[in-house]
C-alpha positions as CSV (number, residue, x, y, z in Angstrom):
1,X,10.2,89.8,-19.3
2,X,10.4,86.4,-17.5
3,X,13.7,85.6,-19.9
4,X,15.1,88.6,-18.5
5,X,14.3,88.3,-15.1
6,X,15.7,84.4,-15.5
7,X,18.8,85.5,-17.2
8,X,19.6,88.1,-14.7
9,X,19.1,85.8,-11.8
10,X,21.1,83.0,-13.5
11,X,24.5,84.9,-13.1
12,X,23.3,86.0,-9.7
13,X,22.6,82.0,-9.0
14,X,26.5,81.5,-10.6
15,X,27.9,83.4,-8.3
16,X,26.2,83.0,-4.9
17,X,28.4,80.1,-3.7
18,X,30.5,83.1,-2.7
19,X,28.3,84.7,-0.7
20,X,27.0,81.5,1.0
21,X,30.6,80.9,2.2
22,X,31.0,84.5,3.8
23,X,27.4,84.4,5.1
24,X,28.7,81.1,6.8
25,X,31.6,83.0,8.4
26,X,29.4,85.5,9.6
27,X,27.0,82.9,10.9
28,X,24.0,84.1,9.0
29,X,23.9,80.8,6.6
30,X,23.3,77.0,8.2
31,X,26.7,75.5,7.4
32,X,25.1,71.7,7.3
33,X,21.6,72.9,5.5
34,X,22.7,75.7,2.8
35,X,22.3,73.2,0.2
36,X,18.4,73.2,0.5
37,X,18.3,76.5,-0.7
38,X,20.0,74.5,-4.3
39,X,17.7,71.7,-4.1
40,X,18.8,69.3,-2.2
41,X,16.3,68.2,0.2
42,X,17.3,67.3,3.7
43,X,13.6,65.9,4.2
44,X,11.3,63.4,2.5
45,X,8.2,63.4,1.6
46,X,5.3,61.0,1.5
47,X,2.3,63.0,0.8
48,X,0.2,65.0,-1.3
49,X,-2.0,66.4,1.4
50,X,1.2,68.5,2.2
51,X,0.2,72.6,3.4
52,X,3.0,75.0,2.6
53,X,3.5,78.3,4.1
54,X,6.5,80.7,3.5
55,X,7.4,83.3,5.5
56,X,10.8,85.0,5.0
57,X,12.6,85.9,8.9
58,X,11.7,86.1,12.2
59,X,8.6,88.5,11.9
60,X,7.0,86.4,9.6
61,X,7.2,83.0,11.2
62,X,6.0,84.4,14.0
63,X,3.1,85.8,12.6
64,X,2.0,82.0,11.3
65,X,2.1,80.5,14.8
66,X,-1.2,81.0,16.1
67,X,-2.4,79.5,12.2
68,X,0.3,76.3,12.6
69,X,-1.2,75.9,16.0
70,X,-4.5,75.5,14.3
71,X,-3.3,73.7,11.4
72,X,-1.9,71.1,13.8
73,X,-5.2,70.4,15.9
74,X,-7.4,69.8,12.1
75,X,-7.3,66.3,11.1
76,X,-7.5,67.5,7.6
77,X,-4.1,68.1,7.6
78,X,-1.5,65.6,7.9
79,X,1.9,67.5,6.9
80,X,2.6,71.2,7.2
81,X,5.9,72.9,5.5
82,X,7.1,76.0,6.7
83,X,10.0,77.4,4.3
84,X,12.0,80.4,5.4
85,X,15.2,81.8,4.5
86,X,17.3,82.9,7.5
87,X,18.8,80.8,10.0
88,X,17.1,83.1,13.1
89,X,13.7,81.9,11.7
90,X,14.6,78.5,11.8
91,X,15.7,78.8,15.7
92,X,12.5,80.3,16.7
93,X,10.4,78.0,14.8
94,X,12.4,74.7,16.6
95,X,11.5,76.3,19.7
96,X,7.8,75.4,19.4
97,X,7.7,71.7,19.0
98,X,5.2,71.1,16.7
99,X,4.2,67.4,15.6
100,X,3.1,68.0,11.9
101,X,5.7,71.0,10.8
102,X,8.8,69.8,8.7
103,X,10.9,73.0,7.8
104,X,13.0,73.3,4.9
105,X,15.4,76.8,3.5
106,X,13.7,78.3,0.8
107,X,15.0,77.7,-2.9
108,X,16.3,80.2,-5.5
109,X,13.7,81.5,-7.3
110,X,14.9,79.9,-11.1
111,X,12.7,78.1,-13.0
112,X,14.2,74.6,-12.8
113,X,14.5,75.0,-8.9
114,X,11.3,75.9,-8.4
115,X,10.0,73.0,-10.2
116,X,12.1,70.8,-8.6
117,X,10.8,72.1,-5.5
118,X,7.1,71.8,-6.1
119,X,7.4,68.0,-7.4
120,X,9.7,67.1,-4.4
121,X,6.6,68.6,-1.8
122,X,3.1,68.0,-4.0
123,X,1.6,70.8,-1.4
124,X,-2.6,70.9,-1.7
125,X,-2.2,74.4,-0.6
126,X,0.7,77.3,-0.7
127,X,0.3,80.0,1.7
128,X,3.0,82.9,1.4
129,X,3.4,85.5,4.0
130,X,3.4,89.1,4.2
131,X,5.6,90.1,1.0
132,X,6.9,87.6,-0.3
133,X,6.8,87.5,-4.2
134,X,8.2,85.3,-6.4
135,X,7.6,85.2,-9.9
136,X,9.0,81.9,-11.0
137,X,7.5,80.3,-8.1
138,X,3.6,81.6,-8.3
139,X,4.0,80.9,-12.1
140,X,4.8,77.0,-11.8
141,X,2.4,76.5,-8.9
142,X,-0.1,78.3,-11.2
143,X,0.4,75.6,-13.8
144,X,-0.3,72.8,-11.6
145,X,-3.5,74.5,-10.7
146,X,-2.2,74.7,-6.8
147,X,-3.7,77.7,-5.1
148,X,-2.0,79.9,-4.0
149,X,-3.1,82.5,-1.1
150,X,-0.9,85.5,0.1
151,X,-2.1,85.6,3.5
152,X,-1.6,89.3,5.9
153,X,-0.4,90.9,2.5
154,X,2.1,93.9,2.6
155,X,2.4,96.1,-0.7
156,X,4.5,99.3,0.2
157,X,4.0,103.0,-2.0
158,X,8.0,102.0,-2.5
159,X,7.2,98.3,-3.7
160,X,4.3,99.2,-5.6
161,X,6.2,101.5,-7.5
162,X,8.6,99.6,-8.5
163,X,6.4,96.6,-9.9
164,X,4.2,99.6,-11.5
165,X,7.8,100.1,-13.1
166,X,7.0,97.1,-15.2
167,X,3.4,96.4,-15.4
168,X,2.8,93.9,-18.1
169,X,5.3,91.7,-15.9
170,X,4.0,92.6,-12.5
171,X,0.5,91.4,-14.1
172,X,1.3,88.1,-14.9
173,X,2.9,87.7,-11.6
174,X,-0.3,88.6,-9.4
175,X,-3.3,87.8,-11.1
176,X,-1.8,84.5,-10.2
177,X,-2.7,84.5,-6.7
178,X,-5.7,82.6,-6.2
179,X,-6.8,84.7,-2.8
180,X,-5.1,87.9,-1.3
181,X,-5.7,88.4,2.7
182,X,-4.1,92.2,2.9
183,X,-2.8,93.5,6.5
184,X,-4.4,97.1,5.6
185,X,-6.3,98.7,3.4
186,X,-3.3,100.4,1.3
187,X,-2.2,96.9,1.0
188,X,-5.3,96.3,-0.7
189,X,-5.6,98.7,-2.9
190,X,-2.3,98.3,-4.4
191,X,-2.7,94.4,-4.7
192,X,-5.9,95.7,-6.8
193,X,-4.1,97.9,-8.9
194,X,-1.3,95.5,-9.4
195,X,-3.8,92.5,-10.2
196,X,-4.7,90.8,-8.4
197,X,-8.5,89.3,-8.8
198,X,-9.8,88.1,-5.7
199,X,-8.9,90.6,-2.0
200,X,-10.2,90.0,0.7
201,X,-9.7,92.2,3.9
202,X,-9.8,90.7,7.2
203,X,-7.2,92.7,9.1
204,X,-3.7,92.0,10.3
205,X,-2.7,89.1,11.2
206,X,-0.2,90.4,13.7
207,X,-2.9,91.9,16.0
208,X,-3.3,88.2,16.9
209,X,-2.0,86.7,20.9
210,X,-1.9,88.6,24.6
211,X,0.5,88.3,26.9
212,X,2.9,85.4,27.6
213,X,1.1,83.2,30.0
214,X,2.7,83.7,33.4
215,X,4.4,79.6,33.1
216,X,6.5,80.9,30.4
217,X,8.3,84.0,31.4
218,X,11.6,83.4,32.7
219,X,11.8,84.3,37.0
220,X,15.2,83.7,36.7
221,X,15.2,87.4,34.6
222,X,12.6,88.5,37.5
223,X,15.0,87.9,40.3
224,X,18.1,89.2,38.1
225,X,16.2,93.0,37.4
226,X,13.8,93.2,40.3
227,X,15.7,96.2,42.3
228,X,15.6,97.9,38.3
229,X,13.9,100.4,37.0
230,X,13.5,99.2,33.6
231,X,13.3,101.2,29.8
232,X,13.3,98.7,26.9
233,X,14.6,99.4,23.5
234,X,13.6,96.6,20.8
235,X,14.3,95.9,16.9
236,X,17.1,98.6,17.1
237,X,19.3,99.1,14.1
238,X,22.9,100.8,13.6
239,X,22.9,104.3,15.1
240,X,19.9,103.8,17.0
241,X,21.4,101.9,20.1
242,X,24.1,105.1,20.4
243,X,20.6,107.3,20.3
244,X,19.6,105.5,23.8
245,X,23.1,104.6,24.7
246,X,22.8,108.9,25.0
247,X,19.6,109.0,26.6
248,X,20.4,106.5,29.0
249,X,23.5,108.6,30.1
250,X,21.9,111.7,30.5
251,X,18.7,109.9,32.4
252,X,21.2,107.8,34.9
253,X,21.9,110.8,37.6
254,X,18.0,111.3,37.7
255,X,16.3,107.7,37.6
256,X,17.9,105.7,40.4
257,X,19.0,102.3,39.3
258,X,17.7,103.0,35.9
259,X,18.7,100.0,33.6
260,X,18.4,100.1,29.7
261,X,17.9,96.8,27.8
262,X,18.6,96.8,24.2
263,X,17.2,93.8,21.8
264,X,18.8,94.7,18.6
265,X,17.1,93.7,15.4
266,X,20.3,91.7,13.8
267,X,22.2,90.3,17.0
268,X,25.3,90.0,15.0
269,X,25.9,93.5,15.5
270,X,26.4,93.0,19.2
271,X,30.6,93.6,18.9
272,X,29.6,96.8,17.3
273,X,27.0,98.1,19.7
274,X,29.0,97.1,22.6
275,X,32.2,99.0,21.1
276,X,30.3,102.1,20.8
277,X,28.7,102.3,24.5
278,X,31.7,101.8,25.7
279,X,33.2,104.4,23.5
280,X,30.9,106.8,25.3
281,X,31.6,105.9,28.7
282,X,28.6,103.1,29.7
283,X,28.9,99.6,31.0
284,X,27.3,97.0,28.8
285,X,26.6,93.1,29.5
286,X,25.2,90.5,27.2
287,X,22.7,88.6,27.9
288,X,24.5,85.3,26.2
289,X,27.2,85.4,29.0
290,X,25.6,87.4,32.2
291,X,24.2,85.1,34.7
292,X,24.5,87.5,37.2
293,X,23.8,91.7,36.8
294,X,26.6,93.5,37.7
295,X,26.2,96.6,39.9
296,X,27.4,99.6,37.5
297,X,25.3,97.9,34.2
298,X,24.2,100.5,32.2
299,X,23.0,98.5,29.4
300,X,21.5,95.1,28.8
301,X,22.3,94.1,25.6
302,X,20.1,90.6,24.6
303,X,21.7,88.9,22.1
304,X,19.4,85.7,21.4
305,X,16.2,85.5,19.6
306,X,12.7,84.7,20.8
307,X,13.6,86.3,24.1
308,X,12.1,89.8,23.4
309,X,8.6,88.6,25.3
310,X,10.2,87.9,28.4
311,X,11.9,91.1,28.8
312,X,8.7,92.9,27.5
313,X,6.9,91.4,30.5
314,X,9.5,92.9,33.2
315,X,9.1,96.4,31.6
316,X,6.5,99.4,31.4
317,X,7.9,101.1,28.8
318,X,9.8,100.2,25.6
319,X,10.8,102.1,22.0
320,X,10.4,100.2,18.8
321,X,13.4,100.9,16.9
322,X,13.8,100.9,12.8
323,X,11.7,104.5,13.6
324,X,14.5,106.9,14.0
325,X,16.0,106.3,11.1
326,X,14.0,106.0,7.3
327,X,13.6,102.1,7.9
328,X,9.8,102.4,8.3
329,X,9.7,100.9,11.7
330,X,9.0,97.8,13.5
331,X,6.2,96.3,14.7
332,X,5.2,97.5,18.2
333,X,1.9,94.9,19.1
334,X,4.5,92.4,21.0
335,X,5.5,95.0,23.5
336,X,1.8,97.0,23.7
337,X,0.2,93.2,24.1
338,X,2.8,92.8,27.0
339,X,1.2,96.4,28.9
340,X,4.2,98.6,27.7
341,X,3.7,102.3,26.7
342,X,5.3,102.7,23.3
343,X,8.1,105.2,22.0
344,X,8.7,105.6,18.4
345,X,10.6,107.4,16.0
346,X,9.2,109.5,13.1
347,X,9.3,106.4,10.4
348,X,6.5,104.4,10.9
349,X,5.2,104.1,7.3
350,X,5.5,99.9,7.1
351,X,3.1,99.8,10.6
352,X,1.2,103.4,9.7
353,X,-2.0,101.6,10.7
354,X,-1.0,99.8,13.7
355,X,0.0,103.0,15.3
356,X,-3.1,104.4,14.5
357,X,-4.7,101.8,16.8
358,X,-2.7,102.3,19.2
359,X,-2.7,106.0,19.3
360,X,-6.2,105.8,19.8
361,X,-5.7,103.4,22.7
362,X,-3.6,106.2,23.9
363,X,-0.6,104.0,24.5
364,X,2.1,105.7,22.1
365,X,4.2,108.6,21.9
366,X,6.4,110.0,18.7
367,X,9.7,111.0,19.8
368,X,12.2,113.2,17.2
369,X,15.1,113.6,19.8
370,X,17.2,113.3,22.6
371,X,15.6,116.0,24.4
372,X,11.8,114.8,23.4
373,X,12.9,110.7,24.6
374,X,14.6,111.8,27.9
375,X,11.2,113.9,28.6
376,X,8.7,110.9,27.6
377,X,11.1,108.6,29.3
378,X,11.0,110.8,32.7
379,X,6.8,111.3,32.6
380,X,6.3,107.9,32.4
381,X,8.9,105.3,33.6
382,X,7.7,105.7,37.5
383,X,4.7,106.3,36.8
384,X,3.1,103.7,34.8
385,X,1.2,100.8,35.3
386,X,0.6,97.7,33.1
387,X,-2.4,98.7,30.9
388,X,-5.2,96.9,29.9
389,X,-3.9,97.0,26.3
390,X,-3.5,93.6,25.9
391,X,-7.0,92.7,26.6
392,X,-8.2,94.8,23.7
393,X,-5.6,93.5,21.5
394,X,-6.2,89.9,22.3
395,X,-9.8,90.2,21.5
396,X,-9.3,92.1,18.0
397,X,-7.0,89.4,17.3
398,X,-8.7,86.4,17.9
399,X,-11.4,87.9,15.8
400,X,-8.9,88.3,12.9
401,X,-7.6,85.7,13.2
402,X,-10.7,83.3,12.6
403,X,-11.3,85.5,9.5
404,X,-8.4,84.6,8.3
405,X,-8.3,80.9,8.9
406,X,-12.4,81.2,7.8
407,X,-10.8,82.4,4.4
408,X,-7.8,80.0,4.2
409,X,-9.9,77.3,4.9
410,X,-12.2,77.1,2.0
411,X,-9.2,75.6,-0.4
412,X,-8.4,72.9,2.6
């Protein structure tokens, strides 16, 4: 199965200069780095006491900061790589500074590549992140006896079928993972079934943090929304923004100087959203070129990453998008650990247990509808306070999280 799988991804590898060039023109692909992704290392290397984590986007990387932060205080560790493979991830991670982290585009998963790769690095330790399986890969680190832990571990119903599609290949592919750290416990069972050997469940990683501390937030943004009433819409994907681009104009008339802010998921739709909010009558500003807020905004549209905290911290009350439509949803912990009440869609499967948390906490309310988001939005936008959410989060997290590094730490 492995010749198959090579072959197949061969004549993808023979044609992907193509798609490089038009990610380029989109700006999705680093114009001046591309090439790491074939091999050719931008970076040296100097050590064998190299740790390597992989995470694939934005979500990822940020789950692995409060473990880099770690990584980069123990004296064990000299070098830390962080792969990824979008350029967004790469702009949040720069934003951090870190001392030890060297960051390189993760490489087509062929056989050769991967090979290359691993010689080029020498890492003690490979650590990759959420879902992230690669069968060439884990099968060459395997060989040189590296270990290899898939920490905060995501295996879908959908994924797990479709490696339980081929299950003498999916076998050799997982029982090479020295440790598993699953996010929940259907995670777990499916890495079992799938097998891998040695699970352990310590929770998800993503409950880890708390609210921005108060040096960080921007008071420019305070200043620029403080005679707002603000409703948040986050990790929004195509038909979603014209959903609260609706809700927004029917709420307008009621709330006085109500003001919507939108944080897409993939900001290079921001041509598009703004067309069709305009195409139903709203005003819309980005946040790229608005230094000040114009009287008649409608909606805020926030088209840079690694902002999302700051607005979380100006509102009460923000939907997770990726919910209204059969994407599974987003992950709502960022806003909730920031005191906002959460609105989601129907599609929550990828988060299912999160929500159940949070439900508990009594912090979260489905929504199906126009009709059902304009009612949540008017019970709760003047009347909430910042909760106390994001004490109980910050807690549960920093208990994970020192299960986790407990775990990771035993192959250091």
């Amino acid at each position: 199965m492995f010749i198959i799988y090579n072959f197949f991804l061969f004549l993808l590898f023979l044609i992907s200069p193509l798609f490089i060039i038009i990610r380029i023109f989109l700006g999705k692909e680093d114009q001046y780095r591309f090439k790491e992704k074939y091999g050719f290392f931008t970076k040296k290397n100097n050590s064998n006491e190299t740790i390597w984590i992989h995470g694939a986007s934005v979500g990822e990387i940020l789950s692995i900061i409060p473990i880099i932060r770690k990584f980069e205080t123990d004296k064990k560790i000299n070098k830390i790589l962080i792969t990824s493979s979008t350029t967004s991830s790469t702009h949040i991670l720069s934003k951090f500074k870190f001392k030890k982290v060297v960051h390189q585009f993760y490489p087509f998963d062929l056989n050769f590549l991967t090979k290359h790769f691993i010689n080029h690095w020498k890492p003690k330790l490979v650590i990759f992140v959420d879902s992230e399986i690669w069968p060439n890969m884990f099968k060459n680190l395997h060989k040189k006896n590296i270990p290899l832990i898939l920490l905060n571990a995501r295996i879908t119903k959908k994924s797990f079928r479709r490696w339980k599609f081929l299950p003498n290949f999916s076998k050799k592919i997982f029982e090479k993972i020295t440790l598993a750290l699953p996010q929940n416990m259907e995670s777990k069972k499916y890495l079992k079934l799938l097998g891998t050997k040695n699970i352990q469940f310590v929770g998800n990683l993503k409950f880890f943090g708390g609210a921005q501390k108060d040096y960080l937030k921007n008071l420019t943004l305070k200043k620029k929304f403080s005679k707002k009433i603000i409703f948040c819409a986050a990790s929004t994907h195509r038909t979603e923004e014209l959903f609260i681009g609706k809700v927004h104009k029917e709420l307008k008339s009621e709330i006085k100087n109500l003001i919507t802010i939108i944080i897409p998921r993939h900001i290079n739709r921001k041509k598009e959203i703004l067309d069709e909010l305009k195409n139903i009558g709203l005003n819309s500003q980005l946040h790229s070129l608005s230094k000040k807020l114009s009287v008649d905004t409608d909606i805020y549209i926030v088209d840079a990453y690694g902002e999302s905290a700051k607005f979380y911290s100006l509102s009460k009350l923000t939907f997770l998008g990726g919910s209204l439509i059969p994407r599974g949803g987003q992950n709502p912990l960022e806003p909730a650990r920031e005191g906002n009440y959460i609105l989601h869609g129907p599609h929550i499967e990828n988060f299912k247990e999160v929500y159940e948390i949070l439900d508990e906490l009594r912090i979260t309310t489905k929504v199906k509808s126009i009709k059902n988001m304009k009612s949540a939005i008017r019970k709760k936008i003047n009347f909430l306070k910042k909760n106390k959410v994001d004490k109980k989060l910050k807690y549960l997290g920093e208990e994970i999280l020192n299960k986790n590094l407990y775990e990771i730490k035993k192959f250091i």
